[in-house]
C-alpha positions as CSV (number, residue, x, y, z in Angstrom):
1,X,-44.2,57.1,-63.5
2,X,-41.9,59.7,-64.6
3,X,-44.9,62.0,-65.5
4,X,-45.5,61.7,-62.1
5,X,-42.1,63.1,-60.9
6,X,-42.7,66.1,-63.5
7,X,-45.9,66.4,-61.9
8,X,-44.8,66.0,-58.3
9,X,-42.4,68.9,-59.4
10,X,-44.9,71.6,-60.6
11,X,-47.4,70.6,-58.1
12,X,-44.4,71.5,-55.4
13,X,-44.0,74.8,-57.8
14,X,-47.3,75.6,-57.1
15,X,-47.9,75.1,-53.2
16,X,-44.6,75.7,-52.5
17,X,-43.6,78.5,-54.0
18,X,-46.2,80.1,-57.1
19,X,-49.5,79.1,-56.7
20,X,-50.6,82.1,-59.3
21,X,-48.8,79.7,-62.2
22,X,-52.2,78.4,-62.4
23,X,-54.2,80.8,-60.8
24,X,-54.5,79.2,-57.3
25,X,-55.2,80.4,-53.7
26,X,-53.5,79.3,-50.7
27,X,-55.1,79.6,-47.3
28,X,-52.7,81.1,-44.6
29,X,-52.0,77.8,-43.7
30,X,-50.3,76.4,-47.2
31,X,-54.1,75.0,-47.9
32,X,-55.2,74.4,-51.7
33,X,-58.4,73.3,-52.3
34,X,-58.2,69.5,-53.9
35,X,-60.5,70.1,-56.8
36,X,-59.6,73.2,-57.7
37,X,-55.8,72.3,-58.1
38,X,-56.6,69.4,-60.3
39,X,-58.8,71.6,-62.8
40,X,-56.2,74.3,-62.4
41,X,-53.5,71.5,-63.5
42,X,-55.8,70.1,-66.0
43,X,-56.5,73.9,-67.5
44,X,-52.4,74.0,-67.7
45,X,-52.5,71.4,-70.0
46,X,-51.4,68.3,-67.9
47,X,-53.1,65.4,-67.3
48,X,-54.0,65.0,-64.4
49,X,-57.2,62.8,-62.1
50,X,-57.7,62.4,-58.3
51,X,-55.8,59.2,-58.3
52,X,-52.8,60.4,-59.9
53,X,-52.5,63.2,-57.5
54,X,-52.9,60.3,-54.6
55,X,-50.5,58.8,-56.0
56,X,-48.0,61.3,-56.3
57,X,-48.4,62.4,-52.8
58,X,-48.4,58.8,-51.4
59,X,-45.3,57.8,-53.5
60,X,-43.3,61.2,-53.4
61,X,-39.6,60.2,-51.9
62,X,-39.4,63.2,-50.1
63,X,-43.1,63.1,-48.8
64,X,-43.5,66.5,-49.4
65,X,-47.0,66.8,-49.8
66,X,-50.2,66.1,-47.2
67,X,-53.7,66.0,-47.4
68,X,-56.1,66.9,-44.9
69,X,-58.3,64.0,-43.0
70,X,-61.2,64.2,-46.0
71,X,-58.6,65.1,-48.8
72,X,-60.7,68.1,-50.0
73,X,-57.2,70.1,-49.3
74,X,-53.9,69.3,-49.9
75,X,-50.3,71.5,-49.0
76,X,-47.1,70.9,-49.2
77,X,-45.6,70.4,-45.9
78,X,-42.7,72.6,-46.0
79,X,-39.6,74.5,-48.4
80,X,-42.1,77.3,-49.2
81,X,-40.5,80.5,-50.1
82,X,-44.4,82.3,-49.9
83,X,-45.2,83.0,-46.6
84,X,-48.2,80.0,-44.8
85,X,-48.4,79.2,-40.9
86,X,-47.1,75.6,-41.4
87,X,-48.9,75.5,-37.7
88,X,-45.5,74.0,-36.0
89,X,-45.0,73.6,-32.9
90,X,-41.4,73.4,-31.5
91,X,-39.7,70.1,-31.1
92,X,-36.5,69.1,-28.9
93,X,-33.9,68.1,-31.5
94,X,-31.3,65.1,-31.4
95,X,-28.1,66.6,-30.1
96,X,-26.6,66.8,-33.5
97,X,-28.2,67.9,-36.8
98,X,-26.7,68.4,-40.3
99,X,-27.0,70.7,-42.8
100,X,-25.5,69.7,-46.6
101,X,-24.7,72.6,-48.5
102,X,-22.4,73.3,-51.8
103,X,-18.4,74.0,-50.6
104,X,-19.0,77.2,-52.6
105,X,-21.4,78.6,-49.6
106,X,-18.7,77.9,-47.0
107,X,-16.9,80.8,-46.7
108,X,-20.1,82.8,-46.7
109,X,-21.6,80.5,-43.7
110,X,-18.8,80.8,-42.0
111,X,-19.0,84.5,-41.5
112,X,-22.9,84.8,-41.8
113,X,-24.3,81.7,-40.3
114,X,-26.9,80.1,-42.0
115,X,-29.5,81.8,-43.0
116,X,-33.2,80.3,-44.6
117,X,-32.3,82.8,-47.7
118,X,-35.8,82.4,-49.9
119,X,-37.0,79.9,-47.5
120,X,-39.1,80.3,-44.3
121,X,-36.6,78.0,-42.4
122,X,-32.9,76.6,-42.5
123,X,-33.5,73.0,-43.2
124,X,-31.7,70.2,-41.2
125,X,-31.1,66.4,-41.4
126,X,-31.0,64.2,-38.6
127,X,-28.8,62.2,-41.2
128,X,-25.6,62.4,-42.4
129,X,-26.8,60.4,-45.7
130,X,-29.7,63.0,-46.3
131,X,-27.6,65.9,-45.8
132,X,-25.5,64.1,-48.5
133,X,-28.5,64.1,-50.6
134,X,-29.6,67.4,-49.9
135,X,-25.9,68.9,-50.9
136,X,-25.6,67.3,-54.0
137,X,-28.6,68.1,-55.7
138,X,-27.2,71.5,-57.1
139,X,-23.4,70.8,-56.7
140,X,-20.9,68.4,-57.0
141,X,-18.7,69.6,-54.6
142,X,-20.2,69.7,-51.1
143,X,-19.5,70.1,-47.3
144,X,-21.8,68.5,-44.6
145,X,-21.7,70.9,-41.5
146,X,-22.7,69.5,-37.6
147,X,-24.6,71.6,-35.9
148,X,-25.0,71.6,-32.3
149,X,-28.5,71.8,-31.2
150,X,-27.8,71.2,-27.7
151,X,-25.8,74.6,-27.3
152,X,-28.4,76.9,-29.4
153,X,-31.0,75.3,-27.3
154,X,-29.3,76.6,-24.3
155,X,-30.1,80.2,-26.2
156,X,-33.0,79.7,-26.7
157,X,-32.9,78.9,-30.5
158,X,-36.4,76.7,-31.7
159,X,-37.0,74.1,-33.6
160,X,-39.5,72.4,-35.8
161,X,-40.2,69.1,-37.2
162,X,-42.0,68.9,-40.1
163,X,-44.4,65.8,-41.6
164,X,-42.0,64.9,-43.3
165,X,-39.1,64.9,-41.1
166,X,-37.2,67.6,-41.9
167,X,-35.6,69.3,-38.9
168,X,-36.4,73.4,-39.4
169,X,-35.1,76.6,-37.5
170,X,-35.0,80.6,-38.3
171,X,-31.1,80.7,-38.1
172,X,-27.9,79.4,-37.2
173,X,-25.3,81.7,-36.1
174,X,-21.6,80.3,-37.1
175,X,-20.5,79.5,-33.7
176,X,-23.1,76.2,-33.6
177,X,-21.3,75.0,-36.8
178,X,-18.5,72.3,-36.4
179,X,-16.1,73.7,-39.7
């Protein structure tokens, strides 16, 4: 299994963020053909079948991966830093969100907001545990900042839910965040 989780990784690598690694072609939707990833990934020198890629997608933690109805295509379902039309249609959030982020970033958001740097959105946790997660991944110091939907609702800020539950937005200006 842990040749899955190096797998799940450069299989995010590729839809995610550099599908010419192995020479692939996203559709503007994130889309890679099924086959063609797996003989890519093969070609790379990885090992690699139908059922292992199942697998990975079906057991990934994060769920970060989907298929489409047939499973001829396959996409990761959001964190891309290439730009795909994710297709998402906006979502009321819960009142509260939370972003986890390293303390170092602090003083930054606090005078710029938060911005989706290489990302095409800000990502957001409906959970104080999974912004935990989230924060530590990079860092061992962290902060977890509430943001307050409600009021960037009021102007007009959107929001997005992705398959995998991650709460997603363009921006969030410093005076939504609860320092």
């Amino acid at each position: 299994m842990d040749n899955d989780v190096k797998l799940g990784r450069f299989i995010s690598l590729i839809l995610r963020h550099k599908p010419e690694t192995i020479d692939i072609i996203l559709d503007e939707n994130g889309w890679a053909d099924t086959k063609e990833l797996i003989e890519k990934i093969s070609k790379s020198g990885r090992e690699i079948n139908f059922e292992t890629l199942e697998r990975i997608v079906n057991e990934n933690n994060k769920k970060r991966y989907s298929f489409n109805k047939d499973k001829t295509k396959i996409r990761a379902v959001q964190g891309h830093s290439i730009k795909v039309n994710l297709e998402l249609k906006g979502v009321v959030p819960p009142v509260i969100l939370y972003h986890g982020t390293a303390f170092k970033n602090l003083e930054n958001i606090k005078k710029d907001g938060i911005k989706k740097m290489n990302r095409q959105h800000v990502h957001l946790s409906a959970d104080i545990e999974t912004a935990k997660n989230v924060a530590t991944r990079h860092s061992g110091k962290y902060i977890i900042l509430e943001i307050d939907t409600e009021a960037m609702l009021k102007e007009n800020y959107k929001f997005y839910l992705s398959e995998n539950k991650v709460w997603l937005t363009d921006f969030i200006p410093s005076k939504f965040i609860k320092f």
